[in-house]
DSSP file (Angstrom, degrees, kcal/mol; ACC not computed):
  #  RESIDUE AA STRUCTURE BP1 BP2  ACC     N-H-->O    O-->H-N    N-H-->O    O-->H-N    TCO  KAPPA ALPHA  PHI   PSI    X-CA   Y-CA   Z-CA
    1    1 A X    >         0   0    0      0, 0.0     3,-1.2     0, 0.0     4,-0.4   0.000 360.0 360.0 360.0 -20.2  -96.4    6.4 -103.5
    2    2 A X  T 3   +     0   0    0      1,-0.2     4,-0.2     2,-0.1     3,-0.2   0.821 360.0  49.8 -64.8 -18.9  -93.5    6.5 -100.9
    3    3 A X  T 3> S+     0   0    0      1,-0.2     4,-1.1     2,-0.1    -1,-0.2   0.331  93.6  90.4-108.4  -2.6  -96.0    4.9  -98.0
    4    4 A X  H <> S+     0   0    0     -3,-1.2     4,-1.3     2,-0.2    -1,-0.2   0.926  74.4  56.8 -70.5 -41.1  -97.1    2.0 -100.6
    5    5 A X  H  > S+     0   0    0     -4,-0.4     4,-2.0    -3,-0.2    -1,-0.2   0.772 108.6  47.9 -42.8 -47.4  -94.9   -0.5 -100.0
    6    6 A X  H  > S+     0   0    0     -4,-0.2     4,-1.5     2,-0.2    -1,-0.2   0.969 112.9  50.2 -52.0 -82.4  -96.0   -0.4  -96.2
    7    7 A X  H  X S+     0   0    0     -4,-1.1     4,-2.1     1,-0.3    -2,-0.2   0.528 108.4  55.9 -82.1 -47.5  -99.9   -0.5  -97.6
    8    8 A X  H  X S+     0   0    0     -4,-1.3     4,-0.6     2,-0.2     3,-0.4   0.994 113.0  35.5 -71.1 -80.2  -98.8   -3.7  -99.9
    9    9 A X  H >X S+     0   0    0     -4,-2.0     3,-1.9     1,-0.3     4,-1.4   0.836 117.1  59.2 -55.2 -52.7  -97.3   -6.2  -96.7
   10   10 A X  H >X S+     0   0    0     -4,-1.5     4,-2.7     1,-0.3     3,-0.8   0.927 111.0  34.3 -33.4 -71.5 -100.1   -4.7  -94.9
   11   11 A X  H 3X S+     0   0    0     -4,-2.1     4,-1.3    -3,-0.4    -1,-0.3   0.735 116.7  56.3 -54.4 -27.4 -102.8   -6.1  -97.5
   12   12 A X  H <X S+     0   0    0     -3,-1.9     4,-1.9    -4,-0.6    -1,-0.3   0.849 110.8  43.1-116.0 -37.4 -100.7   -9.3  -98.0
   13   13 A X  H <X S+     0   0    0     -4,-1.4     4,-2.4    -3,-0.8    -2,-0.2   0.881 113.8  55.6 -82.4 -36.9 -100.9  -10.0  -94.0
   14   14 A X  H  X S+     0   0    0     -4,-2.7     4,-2.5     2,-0.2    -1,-0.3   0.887 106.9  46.2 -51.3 -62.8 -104.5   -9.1  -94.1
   15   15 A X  H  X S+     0   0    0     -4,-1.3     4,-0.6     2,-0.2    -2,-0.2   0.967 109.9  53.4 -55.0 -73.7 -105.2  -11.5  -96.7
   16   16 A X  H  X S+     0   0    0     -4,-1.9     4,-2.6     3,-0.2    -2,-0.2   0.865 108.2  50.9 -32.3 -52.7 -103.3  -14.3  -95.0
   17   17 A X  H >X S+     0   0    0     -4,-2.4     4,-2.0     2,-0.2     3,-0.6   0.977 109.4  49.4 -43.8 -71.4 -105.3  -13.8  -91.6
   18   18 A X  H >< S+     0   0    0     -4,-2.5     3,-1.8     1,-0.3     5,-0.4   0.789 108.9  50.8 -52.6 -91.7 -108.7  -13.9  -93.3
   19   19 A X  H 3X S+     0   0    0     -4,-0.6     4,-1.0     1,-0.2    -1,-0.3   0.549 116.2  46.7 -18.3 -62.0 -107.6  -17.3  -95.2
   20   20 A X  H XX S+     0   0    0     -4,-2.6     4,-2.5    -3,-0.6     3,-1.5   0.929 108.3  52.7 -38.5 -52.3 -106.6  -18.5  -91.5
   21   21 A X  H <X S+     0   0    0     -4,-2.0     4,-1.9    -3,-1.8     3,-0.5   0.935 115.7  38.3 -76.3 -68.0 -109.8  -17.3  -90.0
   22   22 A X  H 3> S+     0   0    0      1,-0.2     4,-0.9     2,-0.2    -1,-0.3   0.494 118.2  53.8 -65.2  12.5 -112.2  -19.4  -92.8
   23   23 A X  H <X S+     0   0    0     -3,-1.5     4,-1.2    -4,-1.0    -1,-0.2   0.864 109.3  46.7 -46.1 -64.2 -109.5  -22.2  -92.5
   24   24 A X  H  X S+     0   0    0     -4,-2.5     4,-3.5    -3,-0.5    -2,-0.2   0.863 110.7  54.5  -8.5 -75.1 -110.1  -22.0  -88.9
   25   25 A X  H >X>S+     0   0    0     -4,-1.9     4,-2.2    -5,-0.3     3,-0.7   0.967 107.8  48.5 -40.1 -75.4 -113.9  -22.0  -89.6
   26   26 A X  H 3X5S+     0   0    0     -4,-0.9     4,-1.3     1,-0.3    -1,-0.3   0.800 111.6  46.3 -28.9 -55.2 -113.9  -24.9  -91.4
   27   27 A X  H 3X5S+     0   0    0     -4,-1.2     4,-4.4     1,-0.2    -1,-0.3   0.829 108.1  53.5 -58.7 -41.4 -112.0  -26.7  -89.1
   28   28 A X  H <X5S+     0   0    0     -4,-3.5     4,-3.0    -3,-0.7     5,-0.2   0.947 116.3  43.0 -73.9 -50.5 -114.1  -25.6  -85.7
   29   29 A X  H  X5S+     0   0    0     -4,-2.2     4,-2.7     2,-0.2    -1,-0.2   0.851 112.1  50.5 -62.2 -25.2 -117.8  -26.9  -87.7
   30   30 A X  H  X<S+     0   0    0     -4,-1.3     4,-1.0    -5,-0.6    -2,-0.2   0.953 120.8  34.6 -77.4 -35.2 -116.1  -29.9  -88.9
   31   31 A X  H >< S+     0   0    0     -4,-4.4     3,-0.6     1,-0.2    -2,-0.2   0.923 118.3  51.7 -51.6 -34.6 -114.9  -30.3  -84.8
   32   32 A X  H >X S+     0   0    0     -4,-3.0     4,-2.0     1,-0.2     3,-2.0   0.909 100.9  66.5 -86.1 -49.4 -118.1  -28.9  -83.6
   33   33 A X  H 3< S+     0   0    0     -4,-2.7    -1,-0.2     1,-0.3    -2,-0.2   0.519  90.5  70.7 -37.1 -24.2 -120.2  -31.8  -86.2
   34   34 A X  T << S+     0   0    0     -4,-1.0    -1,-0.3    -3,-0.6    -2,-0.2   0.742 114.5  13.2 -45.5 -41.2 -119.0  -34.5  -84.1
   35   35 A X  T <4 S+     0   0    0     -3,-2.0     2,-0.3    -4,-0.2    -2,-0.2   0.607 121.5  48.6-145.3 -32.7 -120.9  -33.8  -81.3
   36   36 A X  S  < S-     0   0    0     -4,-2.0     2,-0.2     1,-0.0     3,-0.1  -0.678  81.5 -98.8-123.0-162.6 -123.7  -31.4  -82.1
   37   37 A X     >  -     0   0    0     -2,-0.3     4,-5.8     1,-0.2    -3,-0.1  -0.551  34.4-117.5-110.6 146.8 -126.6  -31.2  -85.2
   38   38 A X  H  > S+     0   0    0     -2,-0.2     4,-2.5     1,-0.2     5,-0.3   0.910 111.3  67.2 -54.5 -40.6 -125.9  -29.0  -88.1
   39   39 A X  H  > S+     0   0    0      1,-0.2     4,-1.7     2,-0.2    -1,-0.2   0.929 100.2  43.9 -62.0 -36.1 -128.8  -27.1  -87.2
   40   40 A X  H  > S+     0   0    0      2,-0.2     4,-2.5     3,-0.1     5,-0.3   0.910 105.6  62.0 -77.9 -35.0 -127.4  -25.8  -84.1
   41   41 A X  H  X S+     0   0    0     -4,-5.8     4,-2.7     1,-0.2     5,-0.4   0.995 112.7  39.9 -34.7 -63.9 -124.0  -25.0  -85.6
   42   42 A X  H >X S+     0   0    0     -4,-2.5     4,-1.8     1,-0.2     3,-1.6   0.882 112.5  54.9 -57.3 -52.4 -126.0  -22.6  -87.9
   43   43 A X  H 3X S+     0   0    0     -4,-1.7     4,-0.9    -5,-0.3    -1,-0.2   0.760 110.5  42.2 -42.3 -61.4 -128.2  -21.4  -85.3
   44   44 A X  H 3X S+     0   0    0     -4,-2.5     4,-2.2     1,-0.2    -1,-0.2   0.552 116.6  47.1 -79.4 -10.9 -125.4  -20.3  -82.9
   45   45 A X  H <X S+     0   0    0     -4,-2.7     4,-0.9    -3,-1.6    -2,-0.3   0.831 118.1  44.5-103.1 -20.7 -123.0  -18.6  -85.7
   46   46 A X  H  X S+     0   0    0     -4,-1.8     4,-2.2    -5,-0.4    -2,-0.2   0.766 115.7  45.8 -65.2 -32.1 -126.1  -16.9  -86.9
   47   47 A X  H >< S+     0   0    0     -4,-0.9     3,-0.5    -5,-0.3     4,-0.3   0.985 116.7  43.5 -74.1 -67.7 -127.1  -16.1  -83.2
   48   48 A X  H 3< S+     0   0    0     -4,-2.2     4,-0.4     1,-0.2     3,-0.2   0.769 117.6  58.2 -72.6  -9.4 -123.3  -14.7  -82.3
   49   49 A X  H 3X S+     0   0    0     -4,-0.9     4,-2.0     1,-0.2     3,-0.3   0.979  89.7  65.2 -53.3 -67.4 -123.7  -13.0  -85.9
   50   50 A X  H <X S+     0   0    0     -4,-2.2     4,-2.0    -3,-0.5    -1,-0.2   0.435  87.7  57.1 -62.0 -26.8 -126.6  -10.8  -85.7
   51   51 A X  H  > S+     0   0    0     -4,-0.3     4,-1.4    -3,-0.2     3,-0.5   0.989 111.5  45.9 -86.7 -47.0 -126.0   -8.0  -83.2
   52   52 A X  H  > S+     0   0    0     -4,-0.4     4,-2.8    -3,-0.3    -1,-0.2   0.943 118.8  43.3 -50.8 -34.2 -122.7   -6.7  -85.2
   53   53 A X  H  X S+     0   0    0     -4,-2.0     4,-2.1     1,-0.2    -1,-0.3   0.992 110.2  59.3 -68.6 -39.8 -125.0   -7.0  -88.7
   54   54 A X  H  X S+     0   0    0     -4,-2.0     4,-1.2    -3,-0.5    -2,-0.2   0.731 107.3  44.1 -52.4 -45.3 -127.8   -5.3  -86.5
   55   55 A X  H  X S+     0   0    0     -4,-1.4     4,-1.7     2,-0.2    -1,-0.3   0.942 111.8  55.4 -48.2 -55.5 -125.4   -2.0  -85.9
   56   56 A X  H >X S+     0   0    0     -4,-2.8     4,-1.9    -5,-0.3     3,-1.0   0.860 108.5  45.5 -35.4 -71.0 -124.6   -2.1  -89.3
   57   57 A X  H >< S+     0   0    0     -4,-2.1     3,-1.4     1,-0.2    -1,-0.3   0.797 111.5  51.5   1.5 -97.1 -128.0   -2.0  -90.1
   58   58 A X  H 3< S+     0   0    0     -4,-1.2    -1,-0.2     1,-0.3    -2,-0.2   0.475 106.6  51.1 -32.0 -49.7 -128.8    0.6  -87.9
   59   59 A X  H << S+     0   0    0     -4,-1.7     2,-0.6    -3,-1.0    -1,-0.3   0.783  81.4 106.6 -75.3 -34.4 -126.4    2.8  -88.7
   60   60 A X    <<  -     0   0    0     -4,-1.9     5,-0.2    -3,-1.4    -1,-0.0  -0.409  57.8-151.7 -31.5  89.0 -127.1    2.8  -92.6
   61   61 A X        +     0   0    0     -2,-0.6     2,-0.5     2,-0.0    -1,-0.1   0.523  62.6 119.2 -38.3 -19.9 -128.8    6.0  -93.8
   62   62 A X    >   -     0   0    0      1,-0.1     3,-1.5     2,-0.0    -2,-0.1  -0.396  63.6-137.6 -68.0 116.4 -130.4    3.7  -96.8
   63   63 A X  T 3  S+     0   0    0     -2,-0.5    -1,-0.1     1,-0.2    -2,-0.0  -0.334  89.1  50.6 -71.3 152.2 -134.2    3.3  -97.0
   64   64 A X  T 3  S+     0   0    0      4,-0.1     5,-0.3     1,-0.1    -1,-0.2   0.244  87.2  95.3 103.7 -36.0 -134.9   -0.7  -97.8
   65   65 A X  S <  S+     0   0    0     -3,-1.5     3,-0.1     1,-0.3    -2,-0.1   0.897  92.7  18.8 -68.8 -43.0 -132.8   -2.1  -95.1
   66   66 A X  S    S+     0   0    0      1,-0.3     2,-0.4    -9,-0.1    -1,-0.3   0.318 134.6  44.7-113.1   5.3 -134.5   -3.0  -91.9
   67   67 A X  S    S-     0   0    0     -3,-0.1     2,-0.3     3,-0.0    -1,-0.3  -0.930  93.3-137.9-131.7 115.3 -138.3   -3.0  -94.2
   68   68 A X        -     0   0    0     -2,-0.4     3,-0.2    -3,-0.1    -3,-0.1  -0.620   8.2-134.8 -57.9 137.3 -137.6   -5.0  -97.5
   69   69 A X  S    S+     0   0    0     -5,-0.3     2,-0.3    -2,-0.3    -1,-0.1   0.775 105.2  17.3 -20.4 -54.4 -138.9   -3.9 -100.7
   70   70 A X  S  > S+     0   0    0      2,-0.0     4,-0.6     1,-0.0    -1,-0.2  -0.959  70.4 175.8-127.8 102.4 -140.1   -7.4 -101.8
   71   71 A X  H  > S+     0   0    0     -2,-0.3     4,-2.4     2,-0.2    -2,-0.1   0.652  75.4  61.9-101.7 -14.0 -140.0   -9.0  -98.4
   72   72 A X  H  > S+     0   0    0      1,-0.2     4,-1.7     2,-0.2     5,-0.4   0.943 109.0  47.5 -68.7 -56.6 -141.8  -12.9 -100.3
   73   73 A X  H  > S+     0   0    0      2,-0.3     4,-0.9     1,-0.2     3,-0.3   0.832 111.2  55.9 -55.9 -30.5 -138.4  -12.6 -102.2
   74   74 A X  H >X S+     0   0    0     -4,-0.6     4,-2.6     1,-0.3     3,-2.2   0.963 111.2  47.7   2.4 -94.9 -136.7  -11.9  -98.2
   75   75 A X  H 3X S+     0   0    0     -4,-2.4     4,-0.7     1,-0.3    -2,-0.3   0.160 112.5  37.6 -75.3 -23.1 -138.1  -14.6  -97.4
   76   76 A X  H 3< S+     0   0    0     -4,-1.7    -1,-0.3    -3,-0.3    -2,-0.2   0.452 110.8  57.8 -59.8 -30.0 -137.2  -17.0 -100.0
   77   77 A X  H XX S+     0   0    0     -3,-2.2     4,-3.9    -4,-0.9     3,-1.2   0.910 114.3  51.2 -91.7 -53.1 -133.3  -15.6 -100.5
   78   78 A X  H 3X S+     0   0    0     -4,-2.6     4,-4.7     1,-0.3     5,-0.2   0.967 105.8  49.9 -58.3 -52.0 -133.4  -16.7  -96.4
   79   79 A X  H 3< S+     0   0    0     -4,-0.7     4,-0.3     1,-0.2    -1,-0.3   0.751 110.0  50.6 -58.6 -15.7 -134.7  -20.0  -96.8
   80   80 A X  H <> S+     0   0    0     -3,-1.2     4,-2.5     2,-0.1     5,-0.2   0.737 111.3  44.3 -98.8 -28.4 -132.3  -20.7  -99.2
   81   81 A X  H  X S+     0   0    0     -4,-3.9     4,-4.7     3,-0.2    -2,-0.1   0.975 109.3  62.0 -54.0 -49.4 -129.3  -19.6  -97.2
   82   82 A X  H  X S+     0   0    0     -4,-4.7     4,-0.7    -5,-0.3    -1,-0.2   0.729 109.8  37.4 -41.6 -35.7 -130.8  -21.3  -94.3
   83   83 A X  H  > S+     0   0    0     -4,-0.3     4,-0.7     2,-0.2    -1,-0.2   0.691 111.5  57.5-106.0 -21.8 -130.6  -24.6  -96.1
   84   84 A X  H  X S+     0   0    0     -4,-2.5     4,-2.6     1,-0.1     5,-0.2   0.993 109.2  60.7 -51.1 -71.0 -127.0  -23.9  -97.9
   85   85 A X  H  < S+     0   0    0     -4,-4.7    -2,-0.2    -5,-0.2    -1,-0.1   0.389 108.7  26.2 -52.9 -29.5 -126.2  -23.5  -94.4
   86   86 A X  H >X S+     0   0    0     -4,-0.7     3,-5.0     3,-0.1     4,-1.2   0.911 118.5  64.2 -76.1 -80.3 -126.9  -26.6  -92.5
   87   87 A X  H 3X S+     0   0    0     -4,-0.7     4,-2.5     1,-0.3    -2,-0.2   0.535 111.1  36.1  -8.1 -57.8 -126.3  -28.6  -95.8
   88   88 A X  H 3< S+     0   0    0     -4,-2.6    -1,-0.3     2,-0.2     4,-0.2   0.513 111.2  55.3-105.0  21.8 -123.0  -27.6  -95.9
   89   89 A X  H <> S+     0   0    0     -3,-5.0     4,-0.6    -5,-0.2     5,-0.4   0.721 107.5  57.1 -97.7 -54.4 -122.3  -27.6  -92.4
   90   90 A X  H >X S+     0   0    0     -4,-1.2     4,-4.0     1,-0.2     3,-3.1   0.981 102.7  51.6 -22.7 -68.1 -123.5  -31.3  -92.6
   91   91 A X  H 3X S+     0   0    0     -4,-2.5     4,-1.2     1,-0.3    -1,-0.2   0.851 107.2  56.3 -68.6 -25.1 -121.0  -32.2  -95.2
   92   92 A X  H 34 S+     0   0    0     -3,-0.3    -1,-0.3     2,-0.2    -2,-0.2   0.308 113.3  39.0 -80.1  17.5 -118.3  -30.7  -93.0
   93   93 A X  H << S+     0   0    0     -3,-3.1    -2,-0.2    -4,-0.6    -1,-0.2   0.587 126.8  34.2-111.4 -32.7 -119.2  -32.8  -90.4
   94   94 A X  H  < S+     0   0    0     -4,-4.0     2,-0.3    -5,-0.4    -2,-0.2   0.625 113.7  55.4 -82.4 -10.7 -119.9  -36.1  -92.6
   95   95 A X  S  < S-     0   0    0     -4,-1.2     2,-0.2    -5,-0.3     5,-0.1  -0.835  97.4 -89.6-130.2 159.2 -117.5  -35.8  -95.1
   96   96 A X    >>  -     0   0    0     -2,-0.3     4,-2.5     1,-0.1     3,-0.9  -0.499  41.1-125.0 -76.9 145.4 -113.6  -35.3  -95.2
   97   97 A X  H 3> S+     0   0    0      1,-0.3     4,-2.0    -2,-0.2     5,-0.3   0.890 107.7  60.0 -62.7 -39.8 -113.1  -31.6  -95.1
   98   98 A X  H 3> S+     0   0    0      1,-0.2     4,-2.6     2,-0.2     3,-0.3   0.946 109.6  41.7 -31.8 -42.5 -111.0  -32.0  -98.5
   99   99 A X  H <> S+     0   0    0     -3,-0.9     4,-0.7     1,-0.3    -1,-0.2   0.945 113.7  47.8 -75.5 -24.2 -113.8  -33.3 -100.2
  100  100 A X  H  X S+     0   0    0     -4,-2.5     4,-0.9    -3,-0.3    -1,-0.3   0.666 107.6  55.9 -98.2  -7.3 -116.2  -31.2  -99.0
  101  101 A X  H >X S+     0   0    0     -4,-2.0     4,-1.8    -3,-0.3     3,-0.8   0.889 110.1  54.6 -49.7 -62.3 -113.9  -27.8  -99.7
  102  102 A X  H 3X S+     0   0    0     -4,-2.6     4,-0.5     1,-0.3    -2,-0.2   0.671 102.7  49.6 -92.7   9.8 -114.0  -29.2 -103.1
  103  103 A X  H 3< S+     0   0    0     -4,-0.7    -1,-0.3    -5,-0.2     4,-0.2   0.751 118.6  40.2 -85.1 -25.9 -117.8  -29.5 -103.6
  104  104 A X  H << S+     0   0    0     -4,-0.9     4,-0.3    -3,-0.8    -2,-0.2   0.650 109.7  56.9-110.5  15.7 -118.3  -25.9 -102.4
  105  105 A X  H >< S+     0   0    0     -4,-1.8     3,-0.6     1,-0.1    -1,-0.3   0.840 106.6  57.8 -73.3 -49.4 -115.3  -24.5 -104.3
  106  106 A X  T 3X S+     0   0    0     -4,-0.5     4,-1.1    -5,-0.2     3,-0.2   0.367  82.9  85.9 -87.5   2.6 -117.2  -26.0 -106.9
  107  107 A X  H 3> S+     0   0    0     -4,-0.2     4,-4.6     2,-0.2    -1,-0.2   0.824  81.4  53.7 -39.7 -60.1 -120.3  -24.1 -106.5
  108  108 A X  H <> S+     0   0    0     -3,-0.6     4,-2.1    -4,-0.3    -1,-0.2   0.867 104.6  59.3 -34.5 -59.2 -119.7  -21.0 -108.5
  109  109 A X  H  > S+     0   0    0     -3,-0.2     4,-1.8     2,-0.2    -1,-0.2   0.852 113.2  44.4 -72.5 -56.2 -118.8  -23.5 -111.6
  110  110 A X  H  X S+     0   0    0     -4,-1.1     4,-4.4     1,-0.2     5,-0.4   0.902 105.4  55.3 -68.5 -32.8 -122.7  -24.8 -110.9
  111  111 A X  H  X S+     0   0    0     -4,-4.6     4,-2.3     1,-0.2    -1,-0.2   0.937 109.3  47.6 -57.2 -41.3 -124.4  -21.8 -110.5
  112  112 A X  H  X S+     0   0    0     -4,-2.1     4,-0.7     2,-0.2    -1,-0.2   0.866 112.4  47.6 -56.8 -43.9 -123.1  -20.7 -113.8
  113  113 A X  H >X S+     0   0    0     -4,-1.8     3,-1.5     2,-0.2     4,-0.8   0.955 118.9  43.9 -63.7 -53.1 -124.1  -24.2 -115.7
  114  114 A X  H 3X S+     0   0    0     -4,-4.4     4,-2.0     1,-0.3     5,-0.4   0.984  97.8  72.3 -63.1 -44.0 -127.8  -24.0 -114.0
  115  115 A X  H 3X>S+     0   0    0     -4,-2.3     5,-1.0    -5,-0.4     6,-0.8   0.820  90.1  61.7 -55.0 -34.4 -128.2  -20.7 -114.6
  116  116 A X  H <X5S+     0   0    0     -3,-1.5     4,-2.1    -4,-0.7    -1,-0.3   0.983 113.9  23.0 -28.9 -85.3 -128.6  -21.6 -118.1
  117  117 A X  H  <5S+     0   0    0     -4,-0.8    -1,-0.2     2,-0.1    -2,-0.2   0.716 127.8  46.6 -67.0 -19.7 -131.7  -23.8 -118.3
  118  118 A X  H  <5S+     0   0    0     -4,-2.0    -3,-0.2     1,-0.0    -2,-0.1   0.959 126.7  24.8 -87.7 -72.0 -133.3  -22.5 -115.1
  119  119 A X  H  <5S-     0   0    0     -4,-0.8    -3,-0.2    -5,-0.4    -2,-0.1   0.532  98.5-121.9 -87.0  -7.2 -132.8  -18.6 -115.6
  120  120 A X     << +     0   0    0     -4,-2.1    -4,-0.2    -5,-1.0    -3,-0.1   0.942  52.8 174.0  74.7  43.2 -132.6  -18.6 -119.4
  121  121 A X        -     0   0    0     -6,-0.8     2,-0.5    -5,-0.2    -1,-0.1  -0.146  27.3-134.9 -95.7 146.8 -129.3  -17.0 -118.8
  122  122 A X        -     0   0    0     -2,-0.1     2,-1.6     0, 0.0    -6,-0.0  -0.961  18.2-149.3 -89.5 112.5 -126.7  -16.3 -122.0
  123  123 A X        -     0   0    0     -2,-0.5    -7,-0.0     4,-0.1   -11,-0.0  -0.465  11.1-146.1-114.6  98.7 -123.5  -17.2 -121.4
  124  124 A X     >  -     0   0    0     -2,-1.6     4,-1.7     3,-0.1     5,-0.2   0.445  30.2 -99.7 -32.3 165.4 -120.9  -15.4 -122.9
  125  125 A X  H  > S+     0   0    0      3,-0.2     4,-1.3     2,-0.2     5,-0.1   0.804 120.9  53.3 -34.7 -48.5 -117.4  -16.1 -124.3
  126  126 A X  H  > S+     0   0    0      2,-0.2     4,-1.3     1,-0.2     3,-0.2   0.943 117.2  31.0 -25.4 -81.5 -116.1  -14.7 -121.0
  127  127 A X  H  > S+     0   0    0      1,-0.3     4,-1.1     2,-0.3    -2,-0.2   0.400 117.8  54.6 -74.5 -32.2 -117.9  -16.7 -118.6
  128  128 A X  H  X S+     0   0    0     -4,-1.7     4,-1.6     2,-0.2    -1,-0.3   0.921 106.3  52.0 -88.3 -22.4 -118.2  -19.7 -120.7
  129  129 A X  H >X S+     0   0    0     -4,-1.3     3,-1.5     2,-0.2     4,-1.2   0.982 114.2  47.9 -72.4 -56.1 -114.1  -19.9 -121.2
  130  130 A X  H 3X S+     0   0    0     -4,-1.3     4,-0.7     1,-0.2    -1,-0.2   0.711 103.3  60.8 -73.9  -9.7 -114.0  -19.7 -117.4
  131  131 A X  H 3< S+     0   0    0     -4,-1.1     4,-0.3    -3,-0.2    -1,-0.2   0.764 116.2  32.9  -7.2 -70.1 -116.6  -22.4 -117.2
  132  132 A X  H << S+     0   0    0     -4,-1.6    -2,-0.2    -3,-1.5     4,-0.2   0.733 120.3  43.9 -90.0 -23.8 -114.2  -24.6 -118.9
  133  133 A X  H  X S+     0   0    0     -4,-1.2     4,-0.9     2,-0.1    -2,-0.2   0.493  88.1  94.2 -95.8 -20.1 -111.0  -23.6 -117.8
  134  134 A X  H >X S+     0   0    0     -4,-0.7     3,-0.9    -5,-0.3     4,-0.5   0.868  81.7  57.6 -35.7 -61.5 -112.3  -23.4 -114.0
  135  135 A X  H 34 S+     0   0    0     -4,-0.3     3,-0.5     1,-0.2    -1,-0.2   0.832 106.5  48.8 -51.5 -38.6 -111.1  -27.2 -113.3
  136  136 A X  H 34 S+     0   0    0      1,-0.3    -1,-0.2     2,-0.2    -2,-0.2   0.810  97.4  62.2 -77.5 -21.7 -107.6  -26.5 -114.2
  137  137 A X  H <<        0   0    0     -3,-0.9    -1,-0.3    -4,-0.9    -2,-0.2   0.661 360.0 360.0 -59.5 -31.7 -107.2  -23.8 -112.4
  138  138 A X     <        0   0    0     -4,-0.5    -2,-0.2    -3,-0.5    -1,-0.2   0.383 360.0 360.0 -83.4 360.0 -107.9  -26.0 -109.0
């Protein structure tokens, strides 16, 4: 317990970098949207992505990684990333980065509402309180 205090500022500095570095992010796609197509944005952070996830991979003792299980469902979960991903690399280049912070901030908040009618979902007292209470928190 003597060595926590240390462990605490540590975690608190940690947490400030990361907010900078997706602050950062944000900022560099919305600069980068100016001048090239959402689709290459994604392309090239997916491109400078892949060898570090590829070790990862690699190194993972877990059957299921590098052959999926359900590889149609693969293939669907990707195509939908794919298309979050330009989409909302679009709106940081077309839209002011406030606004477009507060459409995908507001994501979570949809998923929960759709989830209803779409996945036939029950949504508890928990989940629905934060549901309602979400906006006020922002």
């Amino acid at each position: 317990m003597a060595g926590q205090g240390g462990s605490n500022v540590t975690g608190a500095l940690l947490a400030l970098l990361a907010f900078a570095v997706f602050a950062s992010h944000d900022v560099v796609v919305k600069w980068l949207g100016e001048a090239y197509s959402p689709v290459q944005i994604v392309f090239f952070s997916t491109l400078f992505g892949f060898p570090i996830v590829t070790l990862m991979l690699i190194r993972d003792p877990a059957a299921g990684h590098l052959r999926p299980i359900h590889p149609w469902w693969t293939a669907l979960r990707t195509l939908a990333t794919t298309v979050t991903g330009v989409t909302a690399f679009h709106a940081f280049a077309a839209l002011p980065l406030a606004q477009t912070c507060a459409i995908l901030f507001a994501a979570p908040l949809l998923i929960t509402i759709l989830a209803i009618p779409i996945l036939g979902e029950r949504v508890g007292p928990r989940r629905c309180c934060f549901t309602r209470c979400w906006p006020i928190s922002r």
